[in-house]
Every structure is written in structure tokens, then in C-alpha cells.
C-alpha positions, 0 to 999 in steps of 0.5 A: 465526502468529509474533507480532512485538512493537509495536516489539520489535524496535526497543526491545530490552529494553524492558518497555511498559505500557497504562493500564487504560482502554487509553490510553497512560501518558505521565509527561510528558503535562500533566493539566490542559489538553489538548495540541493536534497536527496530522495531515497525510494525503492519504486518498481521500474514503472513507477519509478519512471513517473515519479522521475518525470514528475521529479523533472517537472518539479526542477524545471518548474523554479530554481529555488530546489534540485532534486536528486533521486536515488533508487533501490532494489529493496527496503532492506537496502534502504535500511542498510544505507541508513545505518550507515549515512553520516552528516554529511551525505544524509537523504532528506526524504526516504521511502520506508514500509509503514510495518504495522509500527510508524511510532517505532519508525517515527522514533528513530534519532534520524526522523523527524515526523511530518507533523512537526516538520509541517508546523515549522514550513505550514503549506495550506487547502490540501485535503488528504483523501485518506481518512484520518480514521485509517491508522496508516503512518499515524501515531496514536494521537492521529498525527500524520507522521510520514508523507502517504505516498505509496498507499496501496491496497490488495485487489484481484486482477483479471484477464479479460480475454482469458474469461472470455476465451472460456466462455465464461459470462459475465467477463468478472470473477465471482466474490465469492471464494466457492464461485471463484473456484468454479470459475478457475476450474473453467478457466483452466480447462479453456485456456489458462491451464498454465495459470488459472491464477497466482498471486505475490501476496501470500500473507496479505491475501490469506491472513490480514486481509482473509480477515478485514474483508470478512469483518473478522478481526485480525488478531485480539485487543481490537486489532491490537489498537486497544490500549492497556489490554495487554498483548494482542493475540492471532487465533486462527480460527476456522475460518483460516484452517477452512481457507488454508486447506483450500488454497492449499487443494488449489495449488495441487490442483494446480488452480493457482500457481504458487505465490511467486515473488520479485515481481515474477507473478506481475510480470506473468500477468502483465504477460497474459499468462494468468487469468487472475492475479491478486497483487496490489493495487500499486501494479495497475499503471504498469498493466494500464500501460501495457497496449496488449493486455485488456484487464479489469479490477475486483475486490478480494473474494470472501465467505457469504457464509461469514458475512454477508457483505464483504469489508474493505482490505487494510490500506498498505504500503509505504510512505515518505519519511523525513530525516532529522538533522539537516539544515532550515533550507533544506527542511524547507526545500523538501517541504516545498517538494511534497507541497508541490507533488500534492497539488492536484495536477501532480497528485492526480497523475501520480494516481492515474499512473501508478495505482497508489490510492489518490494523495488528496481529495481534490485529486480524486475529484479531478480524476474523470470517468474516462481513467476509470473505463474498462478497470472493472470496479476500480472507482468503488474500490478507492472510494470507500477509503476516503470514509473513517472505516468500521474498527475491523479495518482501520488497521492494527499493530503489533510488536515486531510484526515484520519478523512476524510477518516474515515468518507466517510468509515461511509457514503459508509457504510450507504449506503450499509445498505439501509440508504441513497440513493446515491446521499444523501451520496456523497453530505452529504460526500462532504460537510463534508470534506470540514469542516474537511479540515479546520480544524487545 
């Protein structure tokens, strides 16, 4: 497995180095008082759970650094607040959506990118797990430009008990969208005719990663990572209208309950109301740690008739920024705070806890096949992105694809409520992103 040097790619020639007791030596950091930053983030209630205890650990473990967390409903939240921080009540670190755009990101006037944060306070021997191949909060130079943090993928959960209260052997959903179908419908009639499945990911399940887990390519220009080809383009092939109109037969036939959001497909899994969820992986400590429900984790399905070997779903997720504008001691201090969380005992656990892909390659070696008994095809599943992935799964990029995103969100969702055929939504969802594409 390649090993990919904490920001070697990002501070070439750098030589970095650790206090023997593990944390971070910082010339610049105040001996006598503590130095106080702010952490902003918008974790579910369980995972933020963990990273409160973790946040705990890390203040009790020296007095050089506090750390004040600051929890929020949504990212939109979190935006909100920014606009409206001042000088003097500034966050030092804050959790914010990749958006398909970290170079927009990393040029807002109060960000400063980890790259450059790192050349001044340089840490040293961790390995990010992530391959640096992944374009996930990189520019295009490659350079790491937020703290991967939150880094999750779409997965396929499954009940256990429902598969086998329907007698259905062997206890795992089938890959293949055509197998899963036969499977639902013997999940419904045995049990689970409340919630054969749902799912909270509508557009991630049923365009970008339809895509990257058939090797299709997403949108034109290489997933719009070519550069000076002009715009890329969606066209929404067969492939899409084919899978659509299924999806579309499932919920009037009630195999799959609409997509629900704010966590309410979540909760119905973790609840034992449904036999399959597609979420992201991000949900699996919650399960984990729910005593009552035995589960287990596959890939997403795909088509054999369009490959014969299903690719890898685009990473996603969110990431910790810094903020520009504050003073040497506190850079250091949130330096001193993100070197700590990667070391390997603190980026394990925040694994093994939450289901955010490993931080470090050393916390994936550390984590041992017990964590891994009874979660189904979990370990192959996290072990194929410490690799450089094919083109058709490094990622992509478009021009305002939150709007984007948000409104395919609103045509996948008429369709599923009977206000559109397929085809109609795909074309109307093509053309339309086009416009917002250009849009400046």
C-alpha cells in the first residue's frame, strides 16, 4: 500500500518533527498560558459525541491549548455565522462541505489553506490514507487544502434479522440492481412491507455515484477535471432514464419508501423499520452502537449489463478549514490540535467510532479484525481508497454544483411523487445545470 507523507506533497523539502510525548513542537506556542481556539462543526449528535470526548482527552492531555466546540444544526448555519464573524469572535477551525469546489473555498479572504498553515507549524510521519490521486479538498495542484476530517462514502445497510425473517440465504443484499429488486420483493411480503428500504441520499445514490460505481463518467471533460476543454456537460443517458423509471416503479410499489431526510431514514434503520438503507457511511458508529440492531455493510448495487465490475463511489464529505487572520499562537495552537487528532490512537478511534473513512494510514493498520466482525464487507470497502482510483472515480468539478445539486435533488424528488416521467426530469435536470453552470 503506498504510503502518502502528512502534507509531503504539500511541503516539499520539508523535514517535520514530533515531541516525544506526541504533540506537536511549536516554537512560537506561549509556555505559560494557555492559548484558547474555537472549533465550528455541524456532526450528528453521535459523532459528536465522540469528538467532544476526544476534544476532552486532548485538553486534559497538556496546558499549553483549550478547545471550545461549537455545534450546529446545518452547513447553512454555519455559513451564516461566518458572514457575520468579526476580528474579534473568529473560529479558528471550521467544518465546511468539500462542494465539488475546495479552490472556491480555499479562496474565500477568511481561509487560510492547510498547505500554507502547515509550512509555518510543520508536524511530522503521518501518512494520510486517502490517496493523494482522490481530488477530495485538493486544488489542482494536489495540495491538501483542509484537514479530511469528515470523509465519508455511500454504502448499502442492511438488516440482518429482516433478511433473515424472509428466509432469504445468504443473509446480504445482492449487487446487482435486478437481484436487489427480487430480494426486496421477498423482503416485503416477509416482514419488512413497512420499509423494504429507503434511502437519504437521492442524488448521490441515483446520479454521481449511478455513475462512478458503473465506471460511467459523471458529467464530460473527464468529470470536468480536464482542463481548458470548456464547460463540462451531464448527459443522462440510458443509463440514468433506465434507473430512474425504476426507482421511480419501486416507490409506487412501495419497495422503497421515498427518500426522507434530516436523519428520519437513519433513525427508521437504526430503529429496525427497514431492511435496506443507502446512507453514508458516516452513520455506522450510530448503528454500531445500537445493542439491538444486527446489521451488516455492502457496496452500492450496479448494472453487470454496463460493467462487469462495479468501480468505487466518489469519496464526500466535509472537512476542517482554517481561518485566516488570527494570531501565531493560535495558528500553532490549532496546528497542535489537528496533529494530535491524527495520531494513530485518536484517528483510529474517531474511525472505529464514527465510519468517516480512516484519517492516517497507520490508523487503518491499527484497526484489528475484530472491529471488522459482523459489518459485512466493510474492511474492502475502506480499503480500496488508500489506492490512486481509475479517472472515473477521483472526482469532479463543477461550477456552482450546490445549486446544482440542489435542484437535481428537486426533480429526482417530483419524479418519485409522480410529477414527471423520467426521461422528462433527466432532460429538464440537464438543461438546467447547464444554465446555472454559467452562472458567475
Amino acid at each position: 500500500m503506498k504510503q502518502h507523507g502528512f502534507l509531503g506533497a504539500l511541503v516539499c523539502g520539508r523535514h517535520l518533527a514530533w515531541m516525544s510525548a506526541g504533540a506537536l513542537l511549536v516554537s512560537s506556542m506561549a509556555a505559560a498560558a494557555a492559548t484558547d481556539i474555537q472549533v465550528w462543526h455541524t456532526l450528528n449528535p453521535y459523532n459528536s459525541k465522540v469528538f467532544e470526548n476526544l476534544v476532552k482527552d486532548f485538553n486534559k492531555s497538556q496546558k499549553d491549548v483549550k478547545v471550545e466546540l461549537k455545534a450546529f444544526n446545518t452547513p447553512e448555519d454555519i455559513e451564516a455565522a461566518l458572514a457575520k464573524t468579526t476580528k474579534q469572535n473568529k473560529p479558528n477551525l471550521v467544518q465546511l462541505d468539500d462542494a465539488r469546489a475546495p479552490d472556491d473555498i480555499a479562496k474565500r479572504p477568511y481561509i487560510v489553506p492547510l498547505h500554507i498553515l502547515a509550512a509555518k507549524y510543520p508536524v511530522k510521519d503521518l501518512k494520510w490514507f486517502l490517496a493523494e490521486g482522490n481530488t477530495f479538498i485538493r486544488d489542482a495542484k494536489g495540495q491538501l487544502l483542509a484537514f479530511p476530517y469528515m470523509v465519508d462514502v455511500p454504502v448499502m445497510y442492511y438488516s440482518i434479522d429482516a433478511f433473515k425473517k424472509a428466509g432469504l440465504q445468504p443473509t446480504v443484499p445482492q449487487r446487482s440492481w435486478k437481484g436487489l429488486q427480487d430480494q426486496l420483493v421477498t423482503l416485503a411480503n416477509n416482514g419488512s412491507r413497512r420499509c423494504p428500504m429507503t434511502s437519504d441520499q437521492t442524488v448521490s445514490i441515483n446520479l454521481e455515484n449511478l455513475a462512478a460505481v458503473n465506471n460511467q463518467p459523471y458529467t464530460t471533460e473527464e468529470n470536468g477535471l480536464k482542463k481548458g476543454k470548456g464547460s463540462p456537460v451531464f448527459t443522462f443517458d440510458s443509463m440514468y432514464i433506465r434507473h430512474l423509471s425504476m426507482m421511480i416503479s419501486w416507490v409506487r410499489t412501495e419497495l422503497m419508501v421515498k427518500p426522507e431526510f434530516d436523519a428520519v431514514a437513519a433513525k427508521r434503520f437504526a430503529n429496525g423499520e427497514c431492511a435496506v438503507l443507502m446512507s453514508t457511511s458516516s452513520n455506522l458508529g450510530w448503528f454500531k452502537d445500537s445493542k439491538k440492531l444486527d446489521f451488516g455493510v455492502s457496496g452500492l448495487p450496479y448494472y453487470p449489463e454496463v460493467t462487469q465490475k462495479p468501480g468505487n463511489p466518489f469519496v464526500g464529505g466535509s472537512a476542517l478549514w482554517a481561518i485566516s487572520g488570527l494570531s501565531k499562537e493560535s495558528d500553532a495552537a490549532s496546528i497542535q490540535l489537528l496533529a494530535w487528532l491524527a495520531q494513530p490512537a485518536q484517528a483510529s478511534h474517531w474511525f472505529q467510532s464514527t465510519g468517516f473513512l480512516p484519517l492516517t494510514k497507520q490508523a487503518f493498520d491499527q484497526t484489528d479484525g475484530g472491529y471488522y466482525k459482523s459489518l459485512g464487507d466493510w474492511r474492502n470497502l475502506v480499503a480500496v481508497y488508500a489506492s490512486n482510483p481509475p479517472v472515473m472515480s477521483r472526482g469532479f468539478r463543477i461550477n456552482n454544483y450546490p445549486k446544482i445539486k440542489a435542484m437535481f435533488r428537486q426533480k429526482l424528488d417530483g419524479a418519485f411523487n409522480g410529477q414527471q416521467p423520467a426521461v422528462t426530469a433527466l432532460k429538464s435536470a440537464s438543461a438546467e445545470a447547464g444554465q446555472i453552470m454559467r452562472e458567475r
